[in-house]
DRENBATOR-905674 format. One record per residue (C-alpha): residue in one letter; x, z, y. Coordinates in steps of 0.02 Angstrom, whole numbers, plus 32768, in hexadecimal, padded with zeros to 4 digits. Example, Ala and Ser with C-alpha at 12.3 -4.5 7.8 and 13.67 -1.06 7.14 Angstrom:
A826781867F1F;S82AC81657FCB;
***
This chain:
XCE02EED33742;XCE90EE54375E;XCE31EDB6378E;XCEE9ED5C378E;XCF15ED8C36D6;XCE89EDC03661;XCE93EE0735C5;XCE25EE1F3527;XCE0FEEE2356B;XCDB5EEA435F4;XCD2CEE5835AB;XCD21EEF4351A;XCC78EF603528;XCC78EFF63586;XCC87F09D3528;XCBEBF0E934DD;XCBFDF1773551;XCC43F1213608;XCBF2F1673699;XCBF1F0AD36D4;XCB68F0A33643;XCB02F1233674;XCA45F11836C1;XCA2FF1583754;XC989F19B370B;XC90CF1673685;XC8BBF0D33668;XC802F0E936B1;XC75EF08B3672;XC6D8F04F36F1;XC660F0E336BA;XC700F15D36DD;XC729F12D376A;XC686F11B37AB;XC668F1CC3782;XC71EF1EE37DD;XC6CDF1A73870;XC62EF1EE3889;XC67EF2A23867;XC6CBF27538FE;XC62AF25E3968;XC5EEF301398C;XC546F2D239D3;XC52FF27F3922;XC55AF30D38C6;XC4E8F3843912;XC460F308391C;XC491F3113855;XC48BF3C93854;XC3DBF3C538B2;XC3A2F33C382B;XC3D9F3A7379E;XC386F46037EF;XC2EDF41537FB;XC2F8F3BC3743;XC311F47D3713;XC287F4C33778;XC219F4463728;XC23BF4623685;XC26EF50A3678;XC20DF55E370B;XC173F57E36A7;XC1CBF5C73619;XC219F6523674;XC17AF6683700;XC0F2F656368F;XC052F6593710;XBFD7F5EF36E9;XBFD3F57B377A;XBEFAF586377A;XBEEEF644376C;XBEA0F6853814;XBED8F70B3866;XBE34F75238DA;XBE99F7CF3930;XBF1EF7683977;XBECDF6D339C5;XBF55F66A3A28;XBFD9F6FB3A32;XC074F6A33A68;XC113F6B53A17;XC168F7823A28;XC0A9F7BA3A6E;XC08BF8813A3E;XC035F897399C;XBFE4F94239BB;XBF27F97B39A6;XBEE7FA0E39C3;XBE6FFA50393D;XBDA8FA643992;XBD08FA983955;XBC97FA1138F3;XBC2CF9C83983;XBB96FA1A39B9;XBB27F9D23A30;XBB26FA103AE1;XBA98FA723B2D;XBAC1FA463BF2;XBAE0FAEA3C24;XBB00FB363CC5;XBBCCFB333CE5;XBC1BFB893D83;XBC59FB283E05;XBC37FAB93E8C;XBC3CF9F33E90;XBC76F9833E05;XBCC3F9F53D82;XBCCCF9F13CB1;XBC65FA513C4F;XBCE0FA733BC3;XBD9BFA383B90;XBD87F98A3B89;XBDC3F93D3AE6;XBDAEF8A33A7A;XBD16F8E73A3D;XBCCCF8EB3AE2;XBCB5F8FD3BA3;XBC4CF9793BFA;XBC22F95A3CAE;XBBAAF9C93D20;XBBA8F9C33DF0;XBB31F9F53E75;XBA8EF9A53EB2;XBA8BF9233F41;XBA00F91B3FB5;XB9D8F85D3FC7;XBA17F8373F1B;XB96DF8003EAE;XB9FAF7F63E18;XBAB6F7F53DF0;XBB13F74C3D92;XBB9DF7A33D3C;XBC49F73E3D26;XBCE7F7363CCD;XBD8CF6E73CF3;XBE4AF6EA3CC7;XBE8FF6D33D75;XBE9CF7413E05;XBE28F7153E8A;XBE63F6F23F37;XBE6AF76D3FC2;XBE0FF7404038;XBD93F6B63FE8;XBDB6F6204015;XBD36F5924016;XBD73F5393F77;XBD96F5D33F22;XBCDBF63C3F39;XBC9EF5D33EC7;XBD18F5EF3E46;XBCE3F6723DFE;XBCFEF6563D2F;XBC83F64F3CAF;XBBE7F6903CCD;XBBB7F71C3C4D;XBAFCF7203C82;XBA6BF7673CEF;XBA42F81F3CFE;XB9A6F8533D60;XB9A6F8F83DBA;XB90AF9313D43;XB978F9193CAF;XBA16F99F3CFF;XBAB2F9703D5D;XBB12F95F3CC9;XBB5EF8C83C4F;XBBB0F8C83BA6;XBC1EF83B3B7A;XBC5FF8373AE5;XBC89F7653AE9;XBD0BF72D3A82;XBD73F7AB3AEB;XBE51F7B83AE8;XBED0F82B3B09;XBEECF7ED3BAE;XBEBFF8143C62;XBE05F7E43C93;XBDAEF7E43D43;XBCFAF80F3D4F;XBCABF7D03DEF;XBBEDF8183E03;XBB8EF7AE3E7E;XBADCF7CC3EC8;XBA5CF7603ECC;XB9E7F74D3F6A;XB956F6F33F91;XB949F63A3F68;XB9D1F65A3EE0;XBA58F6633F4C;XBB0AF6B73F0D;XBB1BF7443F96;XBBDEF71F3F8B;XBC0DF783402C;XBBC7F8103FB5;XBC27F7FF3F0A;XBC8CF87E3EB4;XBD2CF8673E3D;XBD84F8DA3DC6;XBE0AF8A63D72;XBE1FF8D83CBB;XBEA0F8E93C42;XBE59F8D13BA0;XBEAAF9323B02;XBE97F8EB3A43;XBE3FF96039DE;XBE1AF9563925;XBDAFF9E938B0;XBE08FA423839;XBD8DF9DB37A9;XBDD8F93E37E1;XBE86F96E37E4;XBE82F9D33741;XBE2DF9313701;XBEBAF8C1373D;XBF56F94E3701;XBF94F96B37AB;XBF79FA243791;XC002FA943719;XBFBCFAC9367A;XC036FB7A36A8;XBFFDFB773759;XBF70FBE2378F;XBF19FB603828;XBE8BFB7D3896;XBE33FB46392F;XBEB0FB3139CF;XBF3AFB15396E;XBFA0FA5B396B;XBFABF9EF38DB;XC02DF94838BF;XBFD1F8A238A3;XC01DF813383C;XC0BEF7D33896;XC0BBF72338D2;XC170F6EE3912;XC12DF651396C;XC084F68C3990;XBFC9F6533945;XBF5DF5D0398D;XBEB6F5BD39C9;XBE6DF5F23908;XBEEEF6733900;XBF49F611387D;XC013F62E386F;XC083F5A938D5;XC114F5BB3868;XC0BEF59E37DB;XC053F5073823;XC0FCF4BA3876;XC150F4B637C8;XC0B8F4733756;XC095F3F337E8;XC158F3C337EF;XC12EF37C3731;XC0A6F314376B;XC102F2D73816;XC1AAF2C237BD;XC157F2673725;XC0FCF1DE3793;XC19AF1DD3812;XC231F1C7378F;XC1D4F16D36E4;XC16CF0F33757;XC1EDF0A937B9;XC261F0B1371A;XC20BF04B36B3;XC1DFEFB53743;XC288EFCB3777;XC2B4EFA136CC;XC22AEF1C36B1;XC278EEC5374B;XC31AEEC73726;XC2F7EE6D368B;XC295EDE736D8;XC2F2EDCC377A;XC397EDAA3701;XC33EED40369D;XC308ECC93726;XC3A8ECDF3790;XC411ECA836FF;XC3B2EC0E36AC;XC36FEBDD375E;XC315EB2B3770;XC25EEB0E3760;XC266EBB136D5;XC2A0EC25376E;XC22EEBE137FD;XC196EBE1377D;XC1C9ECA03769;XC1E8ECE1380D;XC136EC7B3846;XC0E5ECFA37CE;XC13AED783802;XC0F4ED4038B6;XC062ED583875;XC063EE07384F;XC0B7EE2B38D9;XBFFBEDF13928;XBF8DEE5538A7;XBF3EEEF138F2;XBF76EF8238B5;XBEDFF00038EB;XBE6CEF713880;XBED8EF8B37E8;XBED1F03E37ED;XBE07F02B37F7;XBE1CEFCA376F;XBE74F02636F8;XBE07F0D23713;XBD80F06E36E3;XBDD9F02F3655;XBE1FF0CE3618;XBD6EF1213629;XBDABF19E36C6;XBD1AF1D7372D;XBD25F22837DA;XBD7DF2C737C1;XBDF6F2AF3742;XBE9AF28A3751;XBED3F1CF374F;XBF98F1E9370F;XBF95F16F3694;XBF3FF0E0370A;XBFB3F100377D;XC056F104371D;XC00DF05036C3;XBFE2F0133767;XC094F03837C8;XC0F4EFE43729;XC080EF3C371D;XC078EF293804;XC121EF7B3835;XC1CAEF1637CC;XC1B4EE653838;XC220EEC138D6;XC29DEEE9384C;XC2A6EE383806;XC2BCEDED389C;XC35CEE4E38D1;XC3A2EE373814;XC37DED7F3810;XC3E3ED7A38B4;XC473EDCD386E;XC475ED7537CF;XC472ECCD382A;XC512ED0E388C;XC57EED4537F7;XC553ECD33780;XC5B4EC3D37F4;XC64CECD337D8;XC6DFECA13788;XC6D3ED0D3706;XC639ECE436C7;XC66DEC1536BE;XC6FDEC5F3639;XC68BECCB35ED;XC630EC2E35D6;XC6A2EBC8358E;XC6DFEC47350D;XC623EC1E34D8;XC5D3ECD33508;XC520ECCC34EE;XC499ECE0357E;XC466ED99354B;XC523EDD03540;XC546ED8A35E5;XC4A3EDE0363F;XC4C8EE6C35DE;XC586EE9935E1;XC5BAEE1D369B;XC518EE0A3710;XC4AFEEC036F7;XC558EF283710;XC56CEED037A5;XC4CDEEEA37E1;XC4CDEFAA37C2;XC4E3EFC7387E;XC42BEF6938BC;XC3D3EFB33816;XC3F6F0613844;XC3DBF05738FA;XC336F00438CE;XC30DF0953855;XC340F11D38D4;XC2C3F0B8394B;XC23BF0B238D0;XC231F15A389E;XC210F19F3944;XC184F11D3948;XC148F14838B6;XC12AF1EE38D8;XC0D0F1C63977;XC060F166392D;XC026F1D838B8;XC007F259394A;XBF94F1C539B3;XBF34F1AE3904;XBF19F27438EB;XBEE8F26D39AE;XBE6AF1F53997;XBE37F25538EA;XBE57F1B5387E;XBF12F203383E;XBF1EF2C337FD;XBE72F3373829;XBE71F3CF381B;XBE95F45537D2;XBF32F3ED378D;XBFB7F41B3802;XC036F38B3859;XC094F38D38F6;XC027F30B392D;XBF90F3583929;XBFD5F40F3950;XC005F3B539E9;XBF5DF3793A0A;XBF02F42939E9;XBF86F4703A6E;XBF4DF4063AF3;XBE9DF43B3AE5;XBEE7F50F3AFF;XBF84F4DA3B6C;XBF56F5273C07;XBF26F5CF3BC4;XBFA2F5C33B1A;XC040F5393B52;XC092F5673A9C;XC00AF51F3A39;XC058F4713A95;XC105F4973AAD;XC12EF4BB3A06;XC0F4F43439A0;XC127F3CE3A41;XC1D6F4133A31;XC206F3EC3979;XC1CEF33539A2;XC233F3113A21;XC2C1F37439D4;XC29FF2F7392B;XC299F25D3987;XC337F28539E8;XC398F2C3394B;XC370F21A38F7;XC39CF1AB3986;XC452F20D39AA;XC46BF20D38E3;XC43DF14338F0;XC4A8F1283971;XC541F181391E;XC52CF11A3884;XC514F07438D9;XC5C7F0A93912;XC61EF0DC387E;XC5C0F07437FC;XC606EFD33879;XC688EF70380A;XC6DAEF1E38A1;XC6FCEFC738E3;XC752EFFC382B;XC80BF0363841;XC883EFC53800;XC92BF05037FB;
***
């Protein structure tokens, strides 16, 4: 343009069609391009992906593995996940007339199976009687000290009159046992120098009645005793009951997910709403509000939990969802409050919000469309923070039996079952333990992603 002449063409609009009029791209609004930004957070976005898997295995888990989460599986106490599933097919039990078996020292009797354990050994002569015992670890070679009294569980007392033999037939595994046979001398004292070990690797067995009874056996299939039979597959393994994991981990997700994500939801919400309030009239209305709010903040929440079994009628027992739920809402939105009133007493001094005012927006539409969008950040940190809680608390409650009993399924108290088996059976713990922490990560990565993008200062202006 000729700044020393101008003419009337110089001040003419620019074709329809100039390049010079061209956007460089398309307009964005603050949800799109807070969705532009968190697609390009890639911790967020798996976090999302994590959040949304375990939505699905929630809700449509059960309807594809449909195992009731309470049916017992006798056979397959405690198997952990990818254990075998054979059995051989035995002979209905019989009881055992002690007879003479070849050999010399500790030896079995018969194949030892889940249906039982047949010892027999030789005489000792200053042993008045034998304490038989049973244990899961190896002993130590040579006995030391601390260890010749660590023996296992002691099965019983057999007296020479009644034959050198034992039965045990305990609540036995398919694992590897060790049978220590002690003596007995005068004055009761456990001739240890003296004791004899066998180890023993114990095979499941089942009769061909029970598995015809249960369908593991082919209708075309001509089965007898000897032969092996498939039990019912178990992809993470059973528990101490024999009840499925899978099935338990995805009906308890619905209880753990339900008191982690509605709870903290609706406080969240209930806070939000009160904190603005206050933070925006301010005065005597906001410091007589946030004084009550001090004073739930001060309320115990165990008492109120009490309180509301009672109320709702919920003896010892019974599951206490509903108490629980009521009493997170009415204790947990003052943290929530307090954070929002801080923020709304920062933006509402904003410059934006004086000329909202003096176009004469009402209170509600400035909380509503200027203060809570700007506050989006702090909310959903403090939700991501809150559902982790949540769903910790819930697990101390089922710990001390006041949240979920039994046999209703949570992570919680899956978690607290598993403690009780987790030297022996570590899955019945790690499991439950695993899609916890897994949760409560997801949520905080996913909270901290959309603290990011859902930030108006951080909005792109191009």
């Amino acid at each position: 343009m000729s700044t020393a002449n101008p003419s009337e063409l110089d001040f003419s609009p620019a074709p329809e069609r100039a390049p010079q009029a061209r956007l460089v791209r398309p307009s964005l609004s603050y949800w799109q391009d807070a969705w532009r930004r968190l697609r390009l957070n890639p911790r967020a976005m798996i976090s999302l992906a994590i959040v949304v898997g375990l939505l699905v295995f929630t809700l449509v888990g059960p309807m594809l593995w449909r195992l009731d989460p309470a049916n017992q599986d006798l056979e397959q106490l405690s198997i952990p996940p990818g254990a075998a599933r054979t059995a051989h097919i035995v002979e209905p039990y019989t009881a055992w007339r002690r007879e003479a078996t070849p050999g010399t020292g500790l030896r079995l009797a018969s194949e030892a199976t889940t249906q039982s354990v047949r010892l027999v050994w030789d005489a000792h002569p200053s042993a008045r009687a034998f304490e038989v015992f049973r244990d899961i670890y190896p002993p130590t070679h040579p006995p030391t000290q601390s260890t010749q009294d660590a023996l296992g569980i002691p099965l019983g007392e057999i007296s020479p009159q009644d034959g050198l033999a034992f039965e045990d037939r305990l609540a036995l595994e398919p694992i590897t046992y060790y049978y220590h046979v002690v003596p007995v001398g005068a004055g009761n004292r456990l001739l240890s120098d003296a004791r004899e070990t066998i180890e023993v690797e114990v095979t499941r067995a089942i009769t061909l009645e029970e598995a015809t009874q249960r369908g593991l056996v082919s209708t075309g299939k001509k089965t007898q005793v000897g032969d092996e039979v498939e039990l019912a597959w178990h992809p993470l393994g059973t528990d101490y009951l024999g009840r499925d994991m899978l099935a338990r981990l995805m009906y308890g997700a619905r209880v753990s997910l339900f008191i982690g994500i509605v709870a903290p939801f609706l406080y969240v919400l209930l806070g939000v709403a009160y904190g603005s309030l206050a933070g925006f009239v301010g005065g005597a209305t906001d410091q007589t509000l946030m004084r009550f709010a001090d004073f739930v903040v001060a309320l115990p929440f165990l008492l109120f939990m009490i309180l509301f079994k009672v109320l709702f009628g919920i003896g010892p027992g019974e599951s206490g969802i509903i108490p629980m739920l009521i009493a997170l809402v009415i204790l947990g939105w003052p943290a929530t409050a307090r954070l929002v009133r801080g923020q709304i007493l920062q933006i509402r001094e904003e410059s934006y919000v004086s000329a909202a005012r003096l176009m004469g927006s009402p209170t509600g539409y400035l909380i509503a469309r200027h203060m809570i969008p700007n506050t989006l950040g702090v909310i959903l940190v403090t939700l991501t923070f809150a559902i982790p809680s949540a769903i910790f608390t819930e697990a101390f409650l089922s710990f001390i039996g006041m949240g979920v009993a039994p046999p209703t399924p949570s992570w919680g108290s899956m978690s607290n079952e598993g403690i009780k088996t987790m030297l022996v059976s570590p899955h019945e713990l790690i499991l439950p333990a695993i899609f916890i922490s897994v949760t409560v990560l997801a949520f905080n990565l996913l909270g901290d992603g959309l603290r990011d993008a859902l930030d108006a200062r951080m909005r792109s202006v191009e």
